[in-house]
C-alpha positions in Angstrom: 109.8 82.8 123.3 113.3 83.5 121.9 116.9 83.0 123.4 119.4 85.2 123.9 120.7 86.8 120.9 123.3 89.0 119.8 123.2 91.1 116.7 126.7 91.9 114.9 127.0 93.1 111.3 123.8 92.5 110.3 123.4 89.2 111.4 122.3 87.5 114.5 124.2 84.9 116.8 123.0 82.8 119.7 124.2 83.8 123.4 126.9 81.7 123.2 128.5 82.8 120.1 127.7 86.4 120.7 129.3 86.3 123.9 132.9 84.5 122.7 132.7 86.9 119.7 132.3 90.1 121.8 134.6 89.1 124.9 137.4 88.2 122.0 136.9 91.7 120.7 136.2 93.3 124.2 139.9 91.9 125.5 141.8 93.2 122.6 140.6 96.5 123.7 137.9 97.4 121.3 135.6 99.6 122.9 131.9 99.3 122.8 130.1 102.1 121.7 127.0 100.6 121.0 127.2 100.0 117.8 126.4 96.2 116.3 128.8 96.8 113.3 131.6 97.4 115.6 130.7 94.7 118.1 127.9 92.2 118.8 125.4 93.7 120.7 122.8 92.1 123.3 121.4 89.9 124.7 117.9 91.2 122.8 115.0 88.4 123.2 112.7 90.3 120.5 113.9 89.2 117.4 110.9 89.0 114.7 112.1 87.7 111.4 110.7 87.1 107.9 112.0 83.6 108.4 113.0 81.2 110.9 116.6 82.7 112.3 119.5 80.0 113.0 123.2 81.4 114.6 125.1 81.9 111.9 128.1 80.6 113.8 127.0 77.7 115.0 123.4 77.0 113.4 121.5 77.2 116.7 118.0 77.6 116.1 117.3 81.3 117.8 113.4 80.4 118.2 112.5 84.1 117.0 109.2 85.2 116.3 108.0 85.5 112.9 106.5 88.4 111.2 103.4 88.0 108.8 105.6 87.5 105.7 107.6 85.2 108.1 104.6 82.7 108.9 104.4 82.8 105.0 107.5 82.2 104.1 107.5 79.2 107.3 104.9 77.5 105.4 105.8 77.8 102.0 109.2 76.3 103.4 107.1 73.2 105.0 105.0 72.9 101.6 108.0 72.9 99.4 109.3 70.6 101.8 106.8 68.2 101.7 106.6 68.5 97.8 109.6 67.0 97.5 109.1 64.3 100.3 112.7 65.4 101.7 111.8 67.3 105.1 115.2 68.4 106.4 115.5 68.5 110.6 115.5 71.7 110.3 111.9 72.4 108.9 110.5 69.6 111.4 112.4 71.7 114.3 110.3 75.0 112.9 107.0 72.6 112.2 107.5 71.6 116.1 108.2 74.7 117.7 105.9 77.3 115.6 102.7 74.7 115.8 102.9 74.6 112.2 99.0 72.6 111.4 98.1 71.1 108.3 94.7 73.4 107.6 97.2 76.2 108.1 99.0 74.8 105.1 95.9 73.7 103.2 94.9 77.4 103.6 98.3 78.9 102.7 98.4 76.1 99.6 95.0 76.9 98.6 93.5 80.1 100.1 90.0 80.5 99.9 89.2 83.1 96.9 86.2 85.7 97.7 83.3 84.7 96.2 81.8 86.8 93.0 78.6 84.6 93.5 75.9 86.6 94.9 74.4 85.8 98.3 71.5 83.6 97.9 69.4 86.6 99.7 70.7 88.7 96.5 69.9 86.3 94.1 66.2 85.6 95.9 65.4 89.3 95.8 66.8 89.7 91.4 64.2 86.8 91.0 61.4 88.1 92.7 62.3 91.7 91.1 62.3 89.9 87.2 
């Protein structure tokens, strides 16, 4: 489940940032009129991302959900990660709270390619047909 978030000029903050940032604004009288490029707007808990989103104030971990490209994109981070034997905090924080598996890497690693083979019905019935 997400946090709080605020969005603000096309970027996303936790609670707490998004809250000093819009209060600073809000008392030297800049009006909200909805509009996230103006002023951060929120809280919003349904932020789906093509990658695992961290404050970019203070590096909070926002815990967003991830889109198809985003589990992707999680696992080729954990892969890499692993390829190098350096896993940062950060990528065991997103292994931890996304449930990251290893056959879910083995899969993303080395997916499974359809078979041109034919079924061993099909090839039964070409023999019996030759």
């Amino acid at each position: 489940m997400s946090i709080d978030t605020y969005h603000y000029q096309g970027s996303d903050y936790c609670g707490g940032c998004g809250i000093e940032i819009r209060n600073r604004f809000l008392n030297e009288g800049q009006e909200d009129t909805q509009d996230s490029d103006l002023l951060p707007q929120g809280p919003n808990q349904d932020l789906f991302s093509d990658h695992p989103e961290h404050c970019v104030s203070c590096g909070t971990f926002l815990s967003n959900d991830l889109t198809a490209d985003g589990w992707s994109n999680l696992h080729e981070s954990v892969i890499e990660a692993i390829g190098n034997r350096d896993v940062p905090e950060r990528v065991r924080l997103w292994v931890a709270y996304y449930q990251v598996e290893l056959f879910n890497l083995i899969d993303h690693a080395d997916p499974k390619e359809e078979s041109t083979e034919p079924e061993e019905e099909e090839y039964d019935e070409q023999l019996r047909q030759d």
